[in-house]
C-alpha positions as CSV (number, residue, x, y, z in Angstrom):
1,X,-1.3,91.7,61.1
2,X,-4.3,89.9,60.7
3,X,-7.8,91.4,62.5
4,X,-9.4,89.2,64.7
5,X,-12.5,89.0,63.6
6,X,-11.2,88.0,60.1
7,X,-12.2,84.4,58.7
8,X,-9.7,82.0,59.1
9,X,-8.1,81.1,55.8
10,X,-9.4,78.0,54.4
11,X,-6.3,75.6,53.8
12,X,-7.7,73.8,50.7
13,X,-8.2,76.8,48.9
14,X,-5.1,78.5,49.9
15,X,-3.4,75.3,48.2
16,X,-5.7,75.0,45.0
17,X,-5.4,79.0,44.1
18,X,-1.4,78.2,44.4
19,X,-1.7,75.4,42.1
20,X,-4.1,77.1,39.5
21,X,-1.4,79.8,39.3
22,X,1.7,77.5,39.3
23,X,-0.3,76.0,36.1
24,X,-1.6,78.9,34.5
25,X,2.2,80.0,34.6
26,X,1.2,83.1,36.4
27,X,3.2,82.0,39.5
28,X,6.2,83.9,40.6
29,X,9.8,82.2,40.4
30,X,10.3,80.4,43.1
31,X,12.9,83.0,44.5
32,X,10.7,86.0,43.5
33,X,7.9,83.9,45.5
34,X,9.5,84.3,49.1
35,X,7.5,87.2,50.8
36,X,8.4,88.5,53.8
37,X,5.9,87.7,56.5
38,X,4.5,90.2,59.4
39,X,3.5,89.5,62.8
40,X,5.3,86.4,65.0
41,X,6.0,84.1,62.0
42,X,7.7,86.9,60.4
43,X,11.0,84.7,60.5
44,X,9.6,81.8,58.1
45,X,9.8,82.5,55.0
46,X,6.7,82.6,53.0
47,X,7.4,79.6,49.8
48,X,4.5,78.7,48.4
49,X,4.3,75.1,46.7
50,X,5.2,74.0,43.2
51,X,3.5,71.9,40.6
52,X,4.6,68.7,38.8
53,X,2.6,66.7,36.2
54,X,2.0,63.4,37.1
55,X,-0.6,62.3,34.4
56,X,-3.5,63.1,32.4
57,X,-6.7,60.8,32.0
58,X,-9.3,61.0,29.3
59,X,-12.5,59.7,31.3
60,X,-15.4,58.3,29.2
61,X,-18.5,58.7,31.0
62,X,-22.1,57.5,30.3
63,X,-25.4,60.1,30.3
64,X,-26.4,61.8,33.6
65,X,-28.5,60.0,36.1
66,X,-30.8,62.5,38.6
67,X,-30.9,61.2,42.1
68,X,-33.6,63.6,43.0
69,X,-33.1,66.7,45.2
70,X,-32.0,67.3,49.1
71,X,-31.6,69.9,51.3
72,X,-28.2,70.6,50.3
73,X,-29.2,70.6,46.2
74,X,-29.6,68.8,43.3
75,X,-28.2,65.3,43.5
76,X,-27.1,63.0,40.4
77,X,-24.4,60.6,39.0
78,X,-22.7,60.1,35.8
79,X,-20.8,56.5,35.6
80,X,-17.9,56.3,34.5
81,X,-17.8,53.7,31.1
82,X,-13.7,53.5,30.6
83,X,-11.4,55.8,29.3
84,X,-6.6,55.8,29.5
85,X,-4.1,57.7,31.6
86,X,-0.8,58.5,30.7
87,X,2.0,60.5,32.1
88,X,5.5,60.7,32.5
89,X,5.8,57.5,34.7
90,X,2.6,55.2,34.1
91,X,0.1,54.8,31.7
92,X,-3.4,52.5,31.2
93,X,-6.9,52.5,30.8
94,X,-9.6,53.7,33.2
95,X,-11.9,50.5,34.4
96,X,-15.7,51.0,33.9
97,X,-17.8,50.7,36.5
98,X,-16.5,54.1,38.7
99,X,-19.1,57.0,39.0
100,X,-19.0,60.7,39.9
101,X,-22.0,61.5,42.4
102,X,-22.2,65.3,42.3
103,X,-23.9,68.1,44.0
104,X,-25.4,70.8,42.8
105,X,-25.9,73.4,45.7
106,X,-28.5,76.3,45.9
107,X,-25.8,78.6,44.6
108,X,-25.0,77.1,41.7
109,X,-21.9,75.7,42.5
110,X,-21.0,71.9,41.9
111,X,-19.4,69.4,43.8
112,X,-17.9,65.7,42.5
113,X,-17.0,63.0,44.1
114,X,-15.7,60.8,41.7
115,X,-14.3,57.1,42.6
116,X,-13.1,54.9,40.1
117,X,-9.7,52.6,39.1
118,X,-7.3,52.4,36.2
119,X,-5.3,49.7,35.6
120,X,-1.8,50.6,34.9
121,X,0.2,48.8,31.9
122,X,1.5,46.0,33.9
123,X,-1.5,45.7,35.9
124,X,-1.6,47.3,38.8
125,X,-4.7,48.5,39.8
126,X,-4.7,51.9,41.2
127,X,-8.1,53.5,43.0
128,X,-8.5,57.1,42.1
129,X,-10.8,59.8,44.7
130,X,-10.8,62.6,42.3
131,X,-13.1,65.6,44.8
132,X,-13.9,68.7,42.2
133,X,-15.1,72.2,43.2
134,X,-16.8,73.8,40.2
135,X,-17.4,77.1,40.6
136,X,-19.5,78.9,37.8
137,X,-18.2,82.3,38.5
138,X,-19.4,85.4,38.9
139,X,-20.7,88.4,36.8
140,X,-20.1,86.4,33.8
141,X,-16.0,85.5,34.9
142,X,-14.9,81.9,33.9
143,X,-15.7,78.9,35.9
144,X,-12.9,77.3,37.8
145,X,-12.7,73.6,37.5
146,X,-10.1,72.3,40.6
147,X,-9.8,69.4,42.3
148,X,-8.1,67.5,45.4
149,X,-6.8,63.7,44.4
150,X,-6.0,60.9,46.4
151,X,-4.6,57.7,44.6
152,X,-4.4,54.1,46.2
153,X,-1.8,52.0,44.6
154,X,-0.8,48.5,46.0
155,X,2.9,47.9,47.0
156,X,5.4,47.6,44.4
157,X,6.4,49.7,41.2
158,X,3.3,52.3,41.8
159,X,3.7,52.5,45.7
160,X,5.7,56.0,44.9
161,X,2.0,57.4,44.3
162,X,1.0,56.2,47.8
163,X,3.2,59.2,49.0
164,X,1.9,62.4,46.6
165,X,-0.4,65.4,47.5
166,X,-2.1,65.6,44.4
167,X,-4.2,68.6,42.9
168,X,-6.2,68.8,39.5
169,X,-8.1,69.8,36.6
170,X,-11.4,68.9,35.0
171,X,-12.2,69.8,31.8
172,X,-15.1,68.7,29.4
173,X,-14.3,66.9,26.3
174,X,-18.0,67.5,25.0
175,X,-19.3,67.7,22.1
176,X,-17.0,65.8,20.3
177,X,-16.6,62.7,23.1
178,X,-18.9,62.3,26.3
179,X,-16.0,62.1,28.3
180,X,-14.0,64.4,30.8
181,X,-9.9,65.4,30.8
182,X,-8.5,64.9,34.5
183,X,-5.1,66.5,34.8
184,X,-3.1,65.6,38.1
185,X,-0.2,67.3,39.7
186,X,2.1,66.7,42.7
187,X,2.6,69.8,44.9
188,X,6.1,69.6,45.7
């Protein structure tokens, strides 16, 4: 049972930490994954949500520009110059002209905000938000690199992506391109 005076559990994490571990391949079978719940949900079964590719984008982005600081942190932008997409059901380039405005908080962790588009092979033009938590970890542990994505895509062949939860990775590309690799997956 839980304590009252416990936080309440924050939703977005709850789902990012499930996807990390569905793509890390540390994840439970599905089966295996149904726990048995306490307290007055204790008939619900515990399932937690699945991950499925949907594509990857290489994301080619110009240098840094400093916007100057703010009570929050540091704020900046990095444009985004061009970049392609692919997956198991689209593929395209990534327009210039997007840009990531990021904030770097008093505690060392960064958040992105990234809005751009990619145009798909027969031209649809899809709008990507791509929101990043980068967290640099603690006592020397690895950063973790996750993201929430919501993709716009007009009616028609691409409409299906109207419909997805999606969840990500971020990964630098650096030194050997100034770009970033965006992984998306659909929590199913």
């Amino acid at each position: 049972m839980m304590h009252r005076d416990a936080p309440p559990i924050d939703r977005r994490m709850l789902i990012l930490s499930g996807a990390a571990l569905a793509g890390s391949g540390l994840a439970a079978p599905a089966a295996a994954a149904e726990a048995t719940a306490t307290g007055p949900l204790a008939d619900i079964p515990l399932v937690p949500p699945r991950t499925e590719f949907v594509y990857e984008a290489v994301v080619e982005i110009a240098p840094l520009v400093p916007l100057g600081d703010s009570p929050l942190g540091e704020r900046r932008m990095v444009p985004i110059t061009g970049g392609r997409f692919q997956g198991p059901r689209l593929r395209g380039i990534v327009l210039p002209g997007g840009a990531d405005r990021q904030l770097v908080r008093k505690d060392g962790v960064r958040r992105l905000d990234a809005l751009y588009e990619l145009r798909t092979e027969d031209g649809a033009i899809l709008t990507v938000r791509n929101q990043v938590t980068i967290d640099p970890g603690r006592d020397g542990g690895p950063d973790s690199r996750f993201s929430t994505i919501d993709v716009t895509a007009p009616e028609g062949p691409h409409a299906w992506l109207n419909r997805l939860v999606l969840v990500g990775t971020l990964h630098s590309l650096r030194p050997a391109q100034e770009a970033v690799l965006v992984r998306a997956f659909r929590l199913a």
